[in-house]
OpenMM code with the backbone's topology and positions (N, CA, C; nanometers):
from openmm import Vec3, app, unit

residues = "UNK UNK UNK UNK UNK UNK UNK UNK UNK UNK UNK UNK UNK UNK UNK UNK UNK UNK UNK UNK UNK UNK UNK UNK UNK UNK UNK UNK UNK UNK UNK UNK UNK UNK UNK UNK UNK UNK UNK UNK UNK UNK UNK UNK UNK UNK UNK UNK UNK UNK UNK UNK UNK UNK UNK UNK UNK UNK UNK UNK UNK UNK UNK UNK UNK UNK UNK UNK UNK UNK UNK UNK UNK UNK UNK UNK UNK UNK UNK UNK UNK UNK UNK UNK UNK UNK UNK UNK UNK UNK UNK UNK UNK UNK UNK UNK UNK UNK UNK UNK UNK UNK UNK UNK UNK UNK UNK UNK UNK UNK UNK UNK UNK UNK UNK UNK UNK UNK UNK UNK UNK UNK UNK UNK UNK UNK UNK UNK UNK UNK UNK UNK UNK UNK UNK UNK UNK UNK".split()
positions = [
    Vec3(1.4114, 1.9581, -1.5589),
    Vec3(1.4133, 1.8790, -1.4383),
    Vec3(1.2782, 1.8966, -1.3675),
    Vec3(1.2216, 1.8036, -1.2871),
    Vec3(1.1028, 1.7683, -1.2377),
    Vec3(1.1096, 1.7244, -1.1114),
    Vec3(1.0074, 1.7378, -1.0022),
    Vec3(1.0007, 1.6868, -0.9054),
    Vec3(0.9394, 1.5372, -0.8839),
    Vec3(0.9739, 1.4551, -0.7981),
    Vec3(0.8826, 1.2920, -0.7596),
    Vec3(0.8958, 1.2942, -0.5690),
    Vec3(0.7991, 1.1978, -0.5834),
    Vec3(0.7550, 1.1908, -0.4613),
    Vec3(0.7080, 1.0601, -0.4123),
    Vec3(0.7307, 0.9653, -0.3651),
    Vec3(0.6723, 0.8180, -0.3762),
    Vec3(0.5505, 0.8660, -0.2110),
    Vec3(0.4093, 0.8785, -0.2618),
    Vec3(0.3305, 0.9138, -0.1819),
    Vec3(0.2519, 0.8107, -0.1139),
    Vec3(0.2145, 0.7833, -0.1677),
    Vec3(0.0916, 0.6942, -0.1371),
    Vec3(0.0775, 0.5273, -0.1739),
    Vec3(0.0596, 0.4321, -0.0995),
    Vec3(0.0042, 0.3149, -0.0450),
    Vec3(-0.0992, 0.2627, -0.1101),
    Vec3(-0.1346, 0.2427, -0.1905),
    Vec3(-0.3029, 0.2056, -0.1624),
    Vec3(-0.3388, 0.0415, -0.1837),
    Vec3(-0.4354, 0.0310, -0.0815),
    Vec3(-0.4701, -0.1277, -0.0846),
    Vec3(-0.5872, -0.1423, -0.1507),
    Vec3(-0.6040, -0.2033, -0.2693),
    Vec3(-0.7149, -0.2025, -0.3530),
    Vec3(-0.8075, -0.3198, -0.3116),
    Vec3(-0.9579, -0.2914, -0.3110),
    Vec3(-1.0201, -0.4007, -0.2744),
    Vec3(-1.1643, -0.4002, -0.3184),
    Vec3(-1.2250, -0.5023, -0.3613),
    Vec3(-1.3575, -0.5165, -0.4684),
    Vec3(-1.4430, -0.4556, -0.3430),
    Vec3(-1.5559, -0.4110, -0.4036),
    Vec3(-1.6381, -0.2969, -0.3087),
    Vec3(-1.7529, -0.3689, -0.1910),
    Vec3(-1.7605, -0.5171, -0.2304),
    Vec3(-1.7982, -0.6218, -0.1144),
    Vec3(-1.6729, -0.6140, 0.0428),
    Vec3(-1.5515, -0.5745, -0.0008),
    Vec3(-1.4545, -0.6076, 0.0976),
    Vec3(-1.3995, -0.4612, 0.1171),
    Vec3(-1.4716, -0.3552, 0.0683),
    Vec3(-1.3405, -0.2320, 0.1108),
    Vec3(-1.4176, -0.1923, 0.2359),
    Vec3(-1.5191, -0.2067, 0.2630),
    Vec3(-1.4975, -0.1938, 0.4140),
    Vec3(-1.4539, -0.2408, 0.5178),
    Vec3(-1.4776, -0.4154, 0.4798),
    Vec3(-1.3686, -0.4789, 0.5907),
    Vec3(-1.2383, -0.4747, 0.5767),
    Vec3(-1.1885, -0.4815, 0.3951),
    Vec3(-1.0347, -0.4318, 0.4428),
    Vec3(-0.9954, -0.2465, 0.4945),
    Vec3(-1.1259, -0.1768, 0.5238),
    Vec3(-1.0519, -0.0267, 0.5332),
    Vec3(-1.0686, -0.0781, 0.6908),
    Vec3(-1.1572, -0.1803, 0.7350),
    Vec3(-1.1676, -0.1635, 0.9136),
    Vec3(-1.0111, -0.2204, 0.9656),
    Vec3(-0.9977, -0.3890, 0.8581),
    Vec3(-0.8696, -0.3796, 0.8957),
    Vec3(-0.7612, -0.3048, 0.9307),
    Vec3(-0.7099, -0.2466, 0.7708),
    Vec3(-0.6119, -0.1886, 0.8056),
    Vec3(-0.5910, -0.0930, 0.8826),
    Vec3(-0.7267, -0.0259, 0.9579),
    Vec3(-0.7199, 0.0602, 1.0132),
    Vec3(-0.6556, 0.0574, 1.1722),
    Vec3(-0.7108, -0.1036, 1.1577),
    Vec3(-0.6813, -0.1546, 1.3703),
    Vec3(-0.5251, -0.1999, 1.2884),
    Vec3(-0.4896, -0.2597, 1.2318),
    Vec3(-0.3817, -0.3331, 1.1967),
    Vec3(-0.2805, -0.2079, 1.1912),
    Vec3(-0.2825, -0.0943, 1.1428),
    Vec3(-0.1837, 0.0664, 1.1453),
    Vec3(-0.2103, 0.1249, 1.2382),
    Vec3(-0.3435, 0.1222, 1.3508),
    Vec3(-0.3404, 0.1742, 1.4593),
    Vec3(-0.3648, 0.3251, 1.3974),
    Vec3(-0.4471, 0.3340, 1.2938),
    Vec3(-0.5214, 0.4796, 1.2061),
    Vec3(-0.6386, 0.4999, 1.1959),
    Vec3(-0.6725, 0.5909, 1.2044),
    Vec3(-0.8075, 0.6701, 1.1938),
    Vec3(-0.8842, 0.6647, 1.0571),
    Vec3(-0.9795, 0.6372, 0.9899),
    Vec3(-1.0637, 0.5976, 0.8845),
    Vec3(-1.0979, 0.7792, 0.8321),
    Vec3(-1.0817, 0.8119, 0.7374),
    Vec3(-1.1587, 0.9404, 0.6714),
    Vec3(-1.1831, 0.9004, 0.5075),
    Vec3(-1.2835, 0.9334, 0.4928),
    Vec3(-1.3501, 0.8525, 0.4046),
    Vec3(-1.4159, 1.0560, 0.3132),
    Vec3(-1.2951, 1.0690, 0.2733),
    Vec3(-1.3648, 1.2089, 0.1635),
    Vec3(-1.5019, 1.1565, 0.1111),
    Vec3(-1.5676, 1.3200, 0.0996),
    Vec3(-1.6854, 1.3111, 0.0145),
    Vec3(-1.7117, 1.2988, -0.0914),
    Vec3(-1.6000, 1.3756, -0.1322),
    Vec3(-1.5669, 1.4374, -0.2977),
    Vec3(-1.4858, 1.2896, -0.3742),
    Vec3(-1.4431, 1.2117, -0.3094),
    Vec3(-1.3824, 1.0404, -0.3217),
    Vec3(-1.4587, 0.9314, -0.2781),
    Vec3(-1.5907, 0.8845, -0.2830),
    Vec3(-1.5636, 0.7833, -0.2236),
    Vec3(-1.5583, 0.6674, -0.2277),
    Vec3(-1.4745, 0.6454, -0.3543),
    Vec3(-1.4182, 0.4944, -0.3239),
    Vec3(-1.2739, 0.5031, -0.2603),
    Vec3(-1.2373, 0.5808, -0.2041),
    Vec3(-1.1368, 0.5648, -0.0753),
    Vec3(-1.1520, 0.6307, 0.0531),
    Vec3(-1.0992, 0.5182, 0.1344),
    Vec3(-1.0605, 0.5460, 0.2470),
    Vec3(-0.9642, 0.5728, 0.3130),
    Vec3(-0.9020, 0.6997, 0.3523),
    Vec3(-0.7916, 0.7512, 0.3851),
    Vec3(-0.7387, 0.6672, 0.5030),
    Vec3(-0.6656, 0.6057, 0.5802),
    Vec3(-0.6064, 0.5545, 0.6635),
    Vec3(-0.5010, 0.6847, 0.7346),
    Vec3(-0.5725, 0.7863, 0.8000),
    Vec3(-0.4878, 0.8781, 0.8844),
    Vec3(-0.4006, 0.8212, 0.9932),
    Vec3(-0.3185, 0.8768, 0.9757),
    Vec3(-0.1769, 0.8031, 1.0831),
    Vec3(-0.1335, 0.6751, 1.0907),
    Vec3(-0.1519, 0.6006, 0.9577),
    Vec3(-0.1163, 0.5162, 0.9506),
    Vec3(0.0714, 0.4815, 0.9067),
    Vec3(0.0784, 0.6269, 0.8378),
    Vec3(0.2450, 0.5958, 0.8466),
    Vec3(0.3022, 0.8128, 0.8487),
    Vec3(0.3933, 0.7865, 0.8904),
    Vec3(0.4920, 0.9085, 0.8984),
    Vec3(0.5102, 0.9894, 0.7588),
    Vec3(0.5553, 0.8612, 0.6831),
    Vec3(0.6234, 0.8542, 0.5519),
    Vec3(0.5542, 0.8742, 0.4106),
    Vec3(0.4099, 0.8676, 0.4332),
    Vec3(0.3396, 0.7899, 0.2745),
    Vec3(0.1951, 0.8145, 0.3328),
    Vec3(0.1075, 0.8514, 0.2750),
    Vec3(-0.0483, 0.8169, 0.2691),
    Vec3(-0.0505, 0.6158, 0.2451),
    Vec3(-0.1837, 0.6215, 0.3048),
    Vec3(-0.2078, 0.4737, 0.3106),
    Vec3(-0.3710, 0.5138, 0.3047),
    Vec3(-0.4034, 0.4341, 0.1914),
    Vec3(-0.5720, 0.4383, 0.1277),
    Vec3(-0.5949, 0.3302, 0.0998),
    Vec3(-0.7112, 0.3204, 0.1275),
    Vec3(-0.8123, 0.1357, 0.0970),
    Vec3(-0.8733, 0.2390, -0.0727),
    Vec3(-0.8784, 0.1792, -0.1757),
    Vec3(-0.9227, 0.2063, -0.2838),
    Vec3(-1.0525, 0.1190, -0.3085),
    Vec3(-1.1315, 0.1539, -0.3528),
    Vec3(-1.2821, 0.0406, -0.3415),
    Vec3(-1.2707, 0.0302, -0.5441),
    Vec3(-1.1882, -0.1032, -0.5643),
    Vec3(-1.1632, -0.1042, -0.7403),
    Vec3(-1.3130, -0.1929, -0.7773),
    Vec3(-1.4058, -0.1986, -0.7361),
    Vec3(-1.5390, -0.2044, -0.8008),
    Vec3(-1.5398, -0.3197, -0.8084),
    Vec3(-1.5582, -0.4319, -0.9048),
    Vec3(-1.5586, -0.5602, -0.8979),
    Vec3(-1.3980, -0.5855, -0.9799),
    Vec3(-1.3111, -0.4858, -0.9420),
    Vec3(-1.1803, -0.5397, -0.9834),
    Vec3(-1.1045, -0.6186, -0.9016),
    Vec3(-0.9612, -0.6898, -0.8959),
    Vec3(-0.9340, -0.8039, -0.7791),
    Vec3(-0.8448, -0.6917, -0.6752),
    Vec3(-0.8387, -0.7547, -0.5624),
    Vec3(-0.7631, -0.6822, -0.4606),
    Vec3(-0.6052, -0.6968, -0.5146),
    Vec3(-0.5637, -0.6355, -0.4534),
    Vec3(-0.3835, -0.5918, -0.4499),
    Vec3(-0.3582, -0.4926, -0.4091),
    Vec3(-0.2487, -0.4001, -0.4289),
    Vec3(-0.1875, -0.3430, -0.3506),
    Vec3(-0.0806, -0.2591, -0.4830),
    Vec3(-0.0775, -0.1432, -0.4688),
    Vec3(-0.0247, -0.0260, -0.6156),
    Vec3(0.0239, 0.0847, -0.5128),
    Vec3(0.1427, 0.1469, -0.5865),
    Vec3(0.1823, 0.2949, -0.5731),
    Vec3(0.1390, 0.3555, -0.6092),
    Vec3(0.1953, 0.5239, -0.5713),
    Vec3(0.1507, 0.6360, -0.6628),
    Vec3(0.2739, 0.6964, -0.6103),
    Vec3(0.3055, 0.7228, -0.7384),
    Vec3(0.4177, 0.8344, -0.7363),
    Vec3(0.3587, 0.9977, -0.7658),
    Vec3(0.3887, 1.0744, -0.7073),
    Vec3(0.3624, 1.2265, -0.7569),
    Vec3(0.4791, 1.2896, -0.7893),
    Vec3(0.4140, 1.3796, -0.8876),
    Vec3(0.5154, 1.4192, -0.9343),
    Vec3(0.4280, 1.5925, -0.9955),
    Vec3(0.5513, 1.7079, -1.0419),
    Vec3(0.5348, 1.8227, -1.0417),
    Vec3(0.4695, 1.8285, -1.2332),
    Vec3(0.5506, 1.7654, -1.2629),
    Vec3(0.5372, 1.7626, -1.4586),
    Vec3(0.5044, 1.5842, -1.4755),
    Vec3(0.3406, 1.5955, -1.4930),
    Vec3(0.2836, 1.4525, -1.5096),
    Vec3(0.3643, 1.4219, -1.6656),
    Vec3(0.3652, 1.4975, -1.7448),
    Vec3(0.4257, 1.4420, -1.9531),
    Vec3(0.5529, 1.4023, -1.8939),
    Vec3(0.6578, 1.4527, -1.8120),
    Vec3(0.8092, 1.4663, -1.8025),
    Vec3(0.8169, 1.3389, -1.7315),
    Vec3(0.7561, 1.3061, -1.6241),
    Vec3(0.7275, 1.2290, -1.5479),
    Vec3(0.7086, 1.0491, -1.5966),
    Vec3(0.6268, 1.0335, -1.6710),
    Vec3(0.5634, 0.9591, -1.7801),
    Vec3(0.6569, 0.9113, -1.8897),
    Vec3(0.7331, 1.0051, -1.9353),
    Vec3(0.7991, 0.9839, -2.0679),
    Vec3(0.9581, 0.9257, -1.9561),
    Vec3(0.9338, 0.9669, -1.8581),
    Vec3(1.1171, 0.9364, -1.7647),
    Vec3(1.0696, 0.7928, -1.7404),
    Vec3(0.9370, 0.7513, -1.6968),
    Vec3(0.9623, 0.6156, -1.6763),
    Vec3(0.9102, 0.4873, -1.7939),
    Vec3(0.9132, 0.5948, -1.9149),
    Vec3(0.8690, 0.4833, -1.9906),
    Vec3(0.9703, 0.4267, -2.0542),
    Vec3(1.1344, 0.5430, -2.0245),
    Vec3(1.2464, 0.5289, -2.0951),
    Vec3(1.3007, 0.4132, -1.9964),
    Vec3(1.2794, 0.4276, -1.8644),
    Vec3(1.3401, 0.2823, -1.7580),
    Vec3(1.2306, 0.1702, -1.8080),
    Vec3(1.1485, 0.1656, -1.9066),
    Vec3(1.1237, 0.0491, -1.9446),
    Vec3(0.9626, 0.0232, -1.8781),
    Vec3(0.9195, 0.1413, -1.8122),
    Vec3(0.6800, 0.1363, -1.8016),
    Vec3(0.6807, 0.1169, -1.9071),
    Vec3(0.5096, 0.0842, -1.8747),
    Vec3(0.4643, 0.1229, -2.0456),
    Vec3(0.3565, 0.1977, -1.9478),
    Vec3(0.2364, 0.2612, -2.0226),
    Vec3(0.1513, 0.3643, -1.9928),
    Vec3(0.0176, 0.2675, -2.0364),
    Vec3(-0.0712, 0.2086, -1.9129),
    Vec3(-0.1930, 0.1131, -1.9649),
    Vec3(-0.2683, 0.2106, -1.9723),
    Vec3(-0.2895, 0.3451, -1.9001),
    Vec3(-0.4462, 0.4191, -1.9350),
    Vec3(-0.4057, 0.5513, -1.9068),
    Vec3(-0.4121, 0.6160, -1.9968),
    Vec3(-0.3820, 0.8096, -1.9880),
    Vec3(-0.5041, 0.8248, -2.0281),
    Vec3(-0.6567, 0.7614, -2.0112),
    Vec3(-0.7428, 0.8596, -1.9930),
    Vec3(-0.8116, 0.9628, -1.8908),
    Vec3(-0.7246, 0.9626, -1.7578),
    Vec3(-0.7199, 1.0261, -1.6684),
    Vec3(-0.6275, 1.1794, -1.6768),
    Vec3(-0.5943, 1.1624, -1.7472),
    Vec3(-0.4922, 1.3009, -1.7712),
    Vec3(-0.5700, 1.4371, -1.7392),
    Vec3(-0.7284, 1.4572, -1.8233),
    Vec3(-0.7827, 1.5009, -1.8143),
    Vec3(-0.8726, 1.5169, -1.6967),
    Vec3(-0.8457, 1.4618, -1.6322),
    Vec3(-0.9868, 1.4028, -1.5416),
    Vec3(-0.9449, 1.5429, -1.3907),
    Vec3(-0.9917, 1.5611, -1.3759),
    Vec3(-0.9610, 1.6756, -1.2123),
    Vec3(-0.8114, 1.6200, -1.1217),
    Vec3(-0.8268, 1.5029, -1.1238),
    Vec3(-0.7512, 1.4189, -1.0806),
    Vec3(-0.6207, 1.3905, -1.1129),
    Vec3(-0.5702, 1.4100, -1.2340),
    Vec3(-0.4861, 1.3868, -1.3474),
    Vec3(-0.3927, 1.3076, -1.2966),
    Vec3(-0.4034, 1.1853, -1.3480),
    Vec3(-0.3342, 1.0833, -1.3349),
    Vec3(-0.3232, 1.0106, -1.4684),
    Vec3(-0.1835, 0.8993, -1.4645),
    Vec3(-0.2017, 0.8296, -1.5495),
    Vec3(-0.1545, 0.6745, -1.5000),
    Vec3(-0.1890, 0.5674, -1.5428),
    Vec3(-0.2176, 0.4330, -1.4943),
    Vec3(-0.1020, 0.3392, -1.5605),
    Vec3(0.0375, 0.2957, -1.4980),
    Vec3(0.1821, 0.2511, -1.6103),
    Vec3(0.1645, 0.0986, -1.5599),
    Vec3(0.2535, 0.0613, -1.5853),
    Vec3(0.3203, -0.0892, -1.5171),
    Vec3(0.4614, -0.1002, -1.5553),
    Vec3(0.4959, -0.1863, -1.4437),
    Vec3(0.6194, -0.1713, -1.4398),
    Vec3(0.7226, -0.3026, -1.5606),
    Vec3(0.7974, -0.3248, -1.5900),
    Vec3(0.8408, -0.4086, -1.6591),
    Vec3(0.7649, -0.5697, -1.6389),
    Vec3(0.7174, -0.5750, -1.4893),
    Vec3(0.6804, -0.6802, -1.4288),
    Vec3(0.5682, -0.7291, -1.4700),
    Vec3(0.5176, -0.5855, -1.5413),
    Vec3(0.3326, -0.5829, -1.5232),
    Vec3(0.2614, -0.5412, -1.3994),
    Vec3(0.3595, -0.4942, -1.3009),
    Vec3(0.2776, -0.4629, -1.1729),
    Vec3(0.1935, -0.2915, -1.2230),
    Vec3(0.0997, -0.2428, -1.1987),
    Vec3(0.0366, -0.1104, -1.1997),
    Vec3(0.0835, -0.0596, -1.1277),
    Vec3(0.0828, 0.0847, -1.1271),
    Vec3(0.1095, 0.1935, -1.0258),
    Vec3(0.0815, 0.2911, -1.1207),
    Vec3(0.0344, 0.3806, -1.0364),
    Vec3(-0.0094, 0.5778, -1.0761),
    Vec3(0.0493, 0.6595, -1.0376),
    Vec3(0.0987, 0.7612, -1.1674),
    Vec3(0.1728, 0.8783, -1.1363),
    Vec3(0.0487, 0.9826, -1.1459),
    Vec3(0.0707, 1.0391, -1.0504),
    Vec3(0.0085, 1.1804, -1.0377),
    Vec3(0.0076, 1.3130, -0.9944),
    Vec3(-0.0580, 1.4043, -1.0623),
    Vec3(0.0096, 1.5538, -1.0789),
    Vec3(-0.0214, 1.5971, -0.9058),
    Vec3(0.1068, 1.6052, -0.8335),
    Vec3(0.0757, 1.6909, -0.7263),
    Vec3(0.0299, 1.8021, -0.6658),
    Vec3(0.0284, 1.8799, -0.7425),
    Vec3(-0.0010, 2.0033, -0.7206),
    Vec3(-0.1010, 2.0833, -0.8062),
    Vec3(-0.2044, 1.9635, -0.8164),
    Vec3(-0.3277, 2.0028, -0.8507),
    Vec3(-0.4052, 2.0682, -0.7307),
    Vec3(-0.4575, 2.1335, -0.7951),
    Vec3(-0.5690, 2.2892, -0.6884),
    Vec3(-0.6829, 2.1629, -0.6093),
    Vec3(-0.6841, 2.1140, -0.6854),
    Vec3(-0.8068, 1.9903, -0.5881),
    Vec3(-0.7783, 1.9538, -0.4619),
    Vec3(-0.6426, 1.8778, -0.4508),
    Vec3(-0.5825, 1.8433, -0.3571),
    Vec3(-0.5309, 1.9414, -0.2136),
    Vec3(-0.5570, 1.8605, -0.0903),
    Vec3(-0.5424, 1.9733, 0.0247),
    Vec3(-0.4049, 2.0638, 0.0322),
    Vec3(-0.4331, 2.1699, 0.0328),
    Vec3(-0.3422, 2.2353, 0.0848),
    Vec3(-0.1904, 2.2003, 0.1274),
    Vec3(-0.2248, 2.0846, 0.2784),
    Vec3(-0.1492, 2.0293, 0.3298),
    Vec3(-0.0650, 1.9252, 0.2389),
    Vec3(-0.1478, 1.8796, 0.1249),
    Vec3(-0.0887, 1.7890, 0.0522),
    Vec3(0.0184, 1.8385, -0.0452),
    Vec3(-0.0116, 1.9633, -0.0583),
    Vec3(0.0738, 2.0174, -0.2117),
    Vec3(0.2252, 2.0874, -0.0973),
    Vec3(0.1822, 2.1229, 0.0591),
    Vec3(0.2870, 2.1807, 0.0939),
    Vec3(0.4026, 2.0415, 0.1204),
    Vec3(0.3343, 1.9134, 0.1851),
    Vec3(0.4015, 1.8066, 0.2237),
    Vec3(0.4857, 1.7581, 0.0470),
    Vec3(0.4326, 1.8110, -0.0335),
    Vec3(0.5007, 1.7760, -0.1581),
    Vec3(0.6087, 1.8734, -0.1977),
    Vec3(0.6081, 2.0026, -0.1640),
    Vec3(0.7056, 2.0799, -0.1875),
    Vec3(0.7955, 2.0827, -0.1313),
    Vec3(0.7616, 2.0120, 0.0091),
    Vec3(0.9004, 1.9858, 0.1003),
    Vec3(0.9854, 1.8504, 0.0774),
    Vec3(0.9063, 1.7613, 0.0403),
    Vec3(0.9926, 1.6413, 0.0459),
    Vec3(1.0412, 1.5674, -0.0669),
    Vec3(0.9139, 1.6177, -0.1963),
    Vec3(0.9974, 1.5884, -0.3609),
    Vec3(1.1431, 1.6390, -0.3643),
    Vec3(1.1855, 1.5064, -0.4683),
    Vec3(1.3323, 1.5189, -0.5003),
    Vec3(1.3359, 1.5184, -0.6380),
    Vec3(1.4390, 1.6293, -0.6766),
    Vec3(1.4580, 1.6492, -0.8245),
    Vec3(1.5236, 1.5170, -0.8963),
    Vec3(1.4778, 1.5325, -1.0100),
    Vec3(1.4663, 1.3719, -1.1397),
    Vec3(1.4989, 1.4349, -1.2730),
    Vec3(1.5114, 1.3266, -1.3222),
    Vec3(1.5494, 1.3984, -1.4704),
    Vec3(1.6204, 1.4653, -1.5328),
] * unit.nanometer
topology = app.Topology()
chain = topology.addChain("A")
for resn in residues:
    res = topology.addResidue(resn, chain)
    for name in ("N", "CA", "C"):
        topology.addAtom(name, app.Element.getBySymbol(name[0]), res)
């Protein structure tokens, strides 16, 4: 058994527009802009919700939209649970990456990213807000 977590928001947008969509959403959520060093093709949207991170993603000359991220404790366990509800897995070359993620879609074809929560990279605050509110799966 494994932990999930439906975390994060992110509004994807070609790198001509992620600043006007990070100014947007920022007056539009009534949130504060933090823009990591160690990231920056995102822009964190602080206090934009209670519930979920909310990030402007800068996808390069890819098209805008709008993707999840699920976190989760066991990225393989994780992966293989939603490929049996019918994902498929478009890019596990991130597995490796500091970051460790992997890139699915849903039956629909919509994208979304599962990723390992409780990677050492990630703040502090992030791995404790994950230990409190993941729910066991699997």
């Amino acid at each position: 058994m494994h932990r999930i977590l439906l975390n994060t928001l992110i509004i994807d947008a070609p790198s001509e527009a992620q600043d006007a969509t990070a100014e947007f959403w920022a007056g539009a959520l009534d949130a504060e802009q933090y823009r990591p060093r160690q990231a920056p093709d995102y822009c964190i949207l602080q206090g934009a919700s209670e519930d979920f991170r909310v990030v402007v993603q800068n996808v390069h000359s890819g098209q805008a939209g709008v993707h999840l991220d699920i976190h989760t404790d066991d990225l393989d366990a994780e992966v293989q649970r939603l490929k049996g509800l019918g994902a498929e897995v478009i890019d596990d070359s991130f597995v490796d990456h500091p970051g460790k993620w992997v890139v699915m879609a849903d039956p629909a074809g919509k994208e979304f990213c599962v990723v390992y929560a409780l990677n050492p990279l990630r703040p502090q605050a992030d791995r404790d807000a994950f230990e409190r509110r993941a729910k066991p799966v699997g």
